[in-house]
N, C-alpha and C positions, 0 to 999 in steps of 0.2 A: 603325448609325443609332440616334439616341435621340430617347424623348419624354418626357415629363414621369416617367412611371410605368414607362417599359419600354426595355430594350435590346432592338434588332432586331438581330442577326448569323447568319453561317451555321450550318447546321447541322454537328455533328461527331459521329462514332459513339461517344463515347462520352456524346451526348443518348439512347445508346437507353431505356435505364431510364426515363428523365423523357417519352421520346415516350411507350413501353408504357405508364404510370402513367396518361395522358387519353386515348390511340386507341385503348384497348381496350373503351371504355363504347358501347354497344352504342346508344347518344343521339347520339353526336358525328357517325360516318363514313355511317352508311347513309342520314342524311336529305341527304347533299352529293354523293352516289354511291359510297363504298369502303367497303372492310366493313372492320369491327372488327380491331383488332392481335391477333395471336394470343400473342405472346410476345415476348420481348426483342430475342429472335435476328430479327423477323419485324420488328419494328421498326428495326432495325440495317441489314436489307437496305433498308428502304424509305427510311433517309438516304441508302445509298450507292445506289439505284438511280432514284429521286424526288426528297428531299428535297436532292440535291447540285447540280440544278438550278438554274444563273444566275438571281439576283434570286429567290430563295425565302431566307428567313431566319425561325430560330427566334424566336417570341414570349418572349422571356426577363424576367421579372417585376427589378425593378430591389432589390426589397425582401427577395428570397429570394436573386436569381441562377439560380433554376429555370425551366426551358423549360415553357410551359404551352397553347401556340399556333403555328401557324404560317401566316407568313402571304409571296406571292408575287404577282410580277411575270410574264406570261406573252408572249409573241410569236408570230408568225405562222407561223414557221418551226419551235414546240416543242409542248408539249403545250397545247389551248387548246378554248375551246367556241364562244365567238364569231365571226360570221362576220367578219375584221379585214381591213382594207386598210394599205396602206403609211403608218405614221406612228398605227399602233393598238397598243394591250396590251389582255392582260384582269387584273384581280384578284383573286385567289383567298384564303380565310380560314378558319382554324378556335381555338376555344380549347377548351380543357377545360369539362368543366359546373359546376365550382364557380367556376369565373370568369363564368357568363352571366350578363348585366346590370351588370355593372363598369364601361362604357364602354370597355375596354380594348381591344376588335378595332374601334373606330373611330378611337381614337388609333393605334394602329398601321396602319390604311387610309391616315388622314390622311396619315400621313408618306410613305407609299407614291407619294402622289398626291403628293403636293409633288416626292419626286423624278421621277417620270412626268413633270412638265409643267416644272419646274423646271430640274432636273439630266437629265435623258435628252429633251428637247424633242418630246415625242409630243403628239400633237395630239387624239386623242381615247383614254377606256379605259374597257371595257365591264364591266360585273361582271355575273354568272348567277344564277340559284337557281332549284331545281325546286320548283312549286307543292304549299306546303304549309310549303314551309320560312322562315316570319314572321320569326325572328331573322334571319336572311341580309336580307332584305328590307329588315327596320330599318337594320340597320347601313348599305345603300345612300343609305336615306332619309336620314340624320343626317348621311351624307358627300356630300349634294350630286347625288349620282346621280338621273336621269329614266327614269321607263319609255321604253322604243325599242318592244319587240313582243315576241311569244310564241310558243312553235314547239311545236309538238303532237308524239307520238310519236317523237320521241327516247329512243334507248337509251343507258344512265346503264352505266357503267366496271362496274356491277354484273350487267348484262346485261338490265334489267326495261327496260318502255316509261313514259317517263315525259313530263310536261308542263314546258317551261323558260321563265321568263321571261327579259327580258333589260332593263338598263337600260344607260345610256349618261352620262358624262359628258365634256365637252367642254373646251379650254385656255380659251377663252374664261369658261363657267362657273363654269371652277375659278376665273378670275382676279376674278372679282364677288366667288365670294365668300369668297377669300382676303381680297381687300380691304374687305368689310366688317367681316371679325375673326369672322365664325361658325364658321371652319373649327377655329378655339381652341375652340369651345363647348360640342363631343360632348360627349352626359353630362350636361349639365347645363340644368334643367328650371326656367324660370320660371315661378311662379304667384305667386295672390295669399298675402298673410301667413293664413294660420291662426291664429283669436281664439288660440287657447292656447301660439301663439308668441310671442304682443307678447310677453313678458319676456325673449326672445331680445333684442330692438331694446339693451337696454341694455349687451351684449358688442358690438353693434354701432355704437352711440355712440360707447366708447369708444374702437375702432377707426378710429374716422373721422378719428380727432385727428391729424394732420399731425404726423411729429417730425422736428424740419430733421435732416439727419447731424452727429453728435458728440454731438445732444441726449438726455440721461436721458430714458424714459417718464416720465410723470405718475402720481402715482398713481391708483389704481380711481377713488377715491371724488370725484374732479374731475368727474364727469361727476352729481353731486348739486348744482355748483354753479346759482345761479340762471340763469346765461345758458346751461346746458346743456341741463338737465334738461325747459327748455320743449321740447325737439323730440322726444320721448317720454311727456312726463308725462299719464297716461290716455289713450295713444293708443289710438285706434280710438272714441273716445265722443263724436269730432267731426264733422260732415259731413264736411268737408274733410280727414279724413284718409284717406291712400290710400298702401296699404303693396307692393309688388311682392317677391321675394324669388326668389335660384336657389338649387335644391338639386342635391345630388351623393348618389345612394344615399340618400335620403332625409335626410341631413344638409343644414340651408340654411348657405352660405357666404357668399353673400352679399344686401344690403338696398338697396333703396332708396325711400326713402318720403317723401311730401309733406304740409305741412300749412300752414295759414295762420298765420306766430306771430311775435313783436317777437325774431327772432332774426339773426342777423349779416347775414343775405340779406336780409331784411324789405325791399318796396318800396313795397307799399300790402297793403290791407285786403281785395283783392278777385287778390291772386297768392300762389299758393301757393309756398311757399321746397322743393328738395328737400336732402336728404342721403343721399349713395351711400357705403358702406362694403362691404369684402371683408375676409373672411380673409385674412391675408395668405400661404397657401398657393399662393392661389388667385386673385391679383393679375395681372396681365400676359396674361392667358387670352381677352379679350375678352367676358366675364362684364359688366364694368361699360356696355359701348356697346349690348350686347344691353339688360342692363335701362333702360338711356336709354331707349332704342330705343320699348321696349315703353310705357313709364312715361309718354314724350311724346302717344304714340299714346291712353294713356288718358285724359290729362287734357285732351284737346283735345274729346273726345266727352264729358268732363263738361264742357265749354263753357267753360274755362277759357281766356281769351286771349294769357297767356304765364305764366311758369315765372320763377323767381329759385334764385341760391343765391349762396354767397361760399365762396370757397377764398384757400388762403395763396398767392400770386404762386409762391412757388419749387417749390409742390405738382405734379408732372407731371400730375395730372387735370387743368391748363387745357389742356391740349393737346386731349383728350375732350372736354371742354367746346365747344370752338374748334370741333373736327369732327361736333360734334351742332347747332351753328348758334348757339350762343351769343354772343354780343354782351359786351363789357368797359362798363358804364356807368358804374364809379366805383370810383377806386381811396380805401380808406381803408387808410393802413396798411402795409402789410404783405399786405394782403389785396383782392383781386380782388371786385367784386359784378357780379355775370353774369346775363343777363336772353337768354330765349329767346321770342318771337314764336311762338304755335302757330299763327296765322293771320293773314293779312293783312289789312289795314282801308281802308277807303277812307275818304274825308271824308264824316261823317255816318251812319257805319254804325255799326249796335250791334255786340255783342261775342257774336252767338250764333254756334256751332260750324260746321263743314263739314257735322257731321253730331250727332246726339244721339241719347241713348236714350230708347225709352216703352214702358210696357205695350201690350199689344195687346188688345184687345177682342172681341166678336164683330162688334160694324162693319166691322174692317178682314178682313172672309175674305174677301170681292173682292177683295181688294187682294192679300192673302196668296197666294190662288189663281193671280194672274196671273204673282206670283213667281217662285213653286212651278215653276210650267211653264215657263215662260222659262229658270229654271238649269237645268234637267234636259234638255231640249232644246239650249240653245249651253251648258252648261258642262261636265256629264256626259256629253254623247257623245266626248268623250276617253276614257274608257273605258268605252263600252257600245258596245254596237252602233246604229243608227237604230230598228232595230226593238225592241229593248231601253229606250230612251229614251220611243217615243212609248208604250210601254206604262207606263213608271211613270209617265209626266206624266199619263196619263190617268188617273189613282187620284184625281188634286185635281179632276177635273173637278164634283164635287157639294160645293154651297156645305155643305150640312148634315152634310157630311164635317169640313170646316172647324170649322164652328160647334162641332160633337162634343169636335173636340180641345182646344178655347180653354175648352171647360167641366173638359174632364179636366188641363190644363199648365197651366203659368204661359208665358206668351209674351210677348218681350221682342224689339223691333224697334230696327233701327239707321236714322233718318231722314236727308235730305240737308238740305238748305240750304231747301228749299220742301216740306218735311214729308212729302216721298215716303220709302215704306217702300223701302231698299234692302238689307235682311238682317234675316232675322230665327232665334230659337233657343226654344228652350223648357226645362221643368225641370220633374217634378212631386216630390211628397213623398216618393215611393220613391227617389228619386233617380235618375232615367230622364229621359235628355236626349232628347227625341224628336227633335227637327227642328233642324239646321242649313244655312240656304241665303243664298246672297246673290249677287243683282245681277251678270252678267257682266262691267258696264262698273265694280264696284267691288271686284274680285277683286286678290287683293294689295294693298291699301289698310289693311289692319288692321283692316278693319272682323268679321269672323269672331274677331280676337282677343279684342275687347274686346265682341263678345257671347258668348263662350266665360265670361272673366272673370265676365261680368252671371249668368250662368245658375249658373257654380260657384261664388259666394256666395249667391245662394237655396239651393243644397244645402248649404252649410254653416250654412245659416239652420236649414233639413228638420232637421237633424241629422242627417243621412245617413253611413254611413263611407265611402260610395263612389259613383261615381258609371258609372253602364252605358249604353251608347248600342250603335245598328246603323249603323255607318257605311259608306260607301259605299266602292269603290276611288276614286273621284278624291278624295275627305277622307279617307283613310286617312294618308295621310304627316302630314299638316294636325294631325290629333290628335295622332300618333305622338310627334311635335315640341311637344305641349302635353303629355306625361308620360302620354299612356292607351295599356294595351296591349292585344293581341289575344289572346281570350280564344279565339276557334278562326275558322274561316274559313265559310262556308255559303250556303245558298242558301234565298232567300224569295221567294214571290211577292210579284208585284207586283201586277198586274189578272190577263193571263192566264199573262205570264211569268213563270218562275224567274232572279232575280239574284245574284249572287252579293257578298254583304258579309263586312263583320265586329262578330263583337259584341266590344264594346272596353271596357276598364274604368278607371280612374284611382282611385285610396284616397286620400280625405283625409285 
């Protein structure tokens, strides 16, 4: 099997060396339950007595040809930890430590799952990790996988008594969201543009530039001319500008950014026009519907009432276009002008948002408070207990708790239609994200993202290099999936209980 970056195949005994070379590090086997390789010979047995197992294939890097990972398909009848029923797998992962944080053992999950649900018609597949081990975690979390439950005192292939979690992913799940193009996305982390990036935008320009097939590039210096250069020139010094960006490894590949300007898209005075470019490494990945995605989502909560751009007719982005809800309003050309609707109007209505942002005050702690407790109660007993829940809700019950924190944050709220608080985030100078909560009935709405966004530009305001937060296990993925990781795992009280979170960090 292949992915972008990697051949999956079997293992052969002559992988011992290159197994010996990563299963001998004393980091890799013990935190997944097996101990460390002892030698060549010790890894030679463990292809021909483990690794020779159906549906287990070598992680082989595409760049070297070197084995650096392995990853497997398990079933009910061979070696397995989940409790499966007929029409189940589990899957199993490991790579070496100079490869963690690559993306690379989700692209290879990825294709696993695709043949699970695809190619071998199974219906559900479970994946494990024993508590403590966050990388395992992650990679479940970026592949679509849901906590199912967690089984105490289990004994681990090593013989110790350990704690196991279990998640679960479903054909159905897989097939949302195959069909949204996330499953292309492992690895790759949308944020806002960082001020000391705009000079990136200008590789990213000229990227953007459509070249029919048989046509020569243009050169560099085309994107100096005057109908170019407006969609970049001083960006970031306007209200209206708003830049989105994915990175890979810290490298951004690709852009997408809006502005109001008399450019090919121009519709009026009061629509911002966008332009999306990729790498073209990194084209076809579902990279560009993710930052629509996102991009749409922002500009509707700055109360923007629809979106324009123009593309060339024969450019395959009308298709993304087409399936982000865009509309054809006028053909000039050669070229497409496309107009997106972020919300619907009736006769006589203004043009304010679903929802918008505003500072928070100390006025609103009533308001803040009743929040507070309402998420923590229906949204976080997913994973607390009741008795776990009514004790941290009870922490907001004193208004001059409230009041405290709106002197020490900056508090920034997401409002509805009728100016109810329905999420809100915080940020202070150290760069300390205290609070993220929001509204049961507006969970999954993007409303968390785009106060994520609000909060990590005040920290790039702070000058902060990073940003630390105590996040909860039900927003633990939620971040994971916004580029911050887990700095260790722990437990803090609440009022009288001990909960268990995590402290999480993000670098800007």
């Amino acid at each position: 099997m292949e992915t972008p970056r990697l051949w999956l195949r079997p293992w052969t005994e002559d992988d011992a060396a290159a197994l010996y070379k990563y299963a001998r590090d004393p980091a890799v086997g013990p935190i997944a339950g097996w101990p460390p390789h002892q030698s060549v010979e010790n890894s030679r047995e463990v292809i021909r007595d483990i690794l020779s197992a159906p549906e287990t294939y070598a992680v082989v890097l595409k760049e070297t040809g070197e084995p650096v990972g392995s990853v497997g398909i398990m079933f009910g009848d061979g070696v397995h930890s989940a409790d499966m029923r007929e029409g189940d797998a589990e899957i199993g992962y490991w790579i070496g430590v100079p490869y963690w944080g690559k993306g690379l053992i989700p692209e290879a999950v990825n294709r696993l799952l695709q043949r699970c649900f695809d190619e071998l018609g199974l219906a559900r597949v479970w994946c494990g990790y024993y508590d403590g081990n966050t990388r395992s975690r992650r990679v479940m979390d970026k592949c679509g996988f849901k906590f199912h439950h967690t089984e105490e005192g289990k004994i681990s292939p090593l013989g110790d008594t350990r704690t196991e979690h279990f998640t679960l992913l479903t054909r159905s799940d897989w097939a949302n969201t195959s069909e949204s193009g996330m499953a292309n996305v492992v690895g790759y982390t949308i944020r806002p543009l960082h001020r000391d990036e705009i000079p990136l935008l200008r590789e990213f320009l000229y990227q953007a530039i459509f070249i029919p097939p048989g046509m020569a590039p243009p050169p560099r210096d085309v994107i100096d001319l005057p109908e170019l250069s407006v969609y970049i020139e001083d960006f970031g010094t306007r209200q209206d500008d708003h830049c989105l960006v994915a990175s890979l490894e810290r490298e951004v590949v690709g852009a997408l950014w809006a502005r109001i300007m008399p450019d090919y898209g121009h519709v009026d005075n009061e629509t911002p026009s966008l332009s999306l470019s990729l790498l073209p490494s990194h084209r076809g990945k579902g990279i560009g519907t993710r930052l629509m995605t996102e991009m749409l989502a922002l500009l509707a909560a700055e109360g923007y009432s629809r979106v324009s751009l123009s593309v060339q007719r024969a450019n395959y982005a009308v298709n993304l276009y087409l399936k982000q809800g865009f509309n054809i309003i006028k053909t000039k050309g050669e070229e497409y002008i496309m107009v997106k609707e972020l919300r619907k109007r009736t006769a006589g209505e203004g043009c304010s948002p679903a929802y918008r942002l505003r500072a928070l005050t100390v006025e609103d702690a009533p308001e803040m408070r009743a929040l507070f407790h309402s998420t923590v109660l229906h949204v976080n007993i997913r994973d607390y207990s009741p008795e776990e829940v009514e004790d941290w809700a009870s922490c907001g019950d004193d208004l001059e708790h409230w009041e405290d924190l709106l002197l020490k944050n900056s508090f920034i709220a997401a409002l509805d239609g009728e100016g109810r608080i329905i999420g809100f985030s915080s940020m202070n100078p150290d760069g300390y994200l205290h609070s993220m909560f929001v509204h049961e009935d507006w969970q999954g709405k993007g409303v968390a993202t785009l106060l994520l966004a609000a909060v990590e530009k005040m920290a790039q305001e702070f000058g902060v290099p990073e940003i630390t937060s105590e996040v909860s296990l039900t927003a633990r993925p939620f971040f994971e999936r916004k580029g911050y990781e887990v700095v260790k795992s722990q437990k803090r009280r609440a009022n009288k209980l001990e909960l268990r979170n995590f402290e999480m960090r993000k670098r800007l």
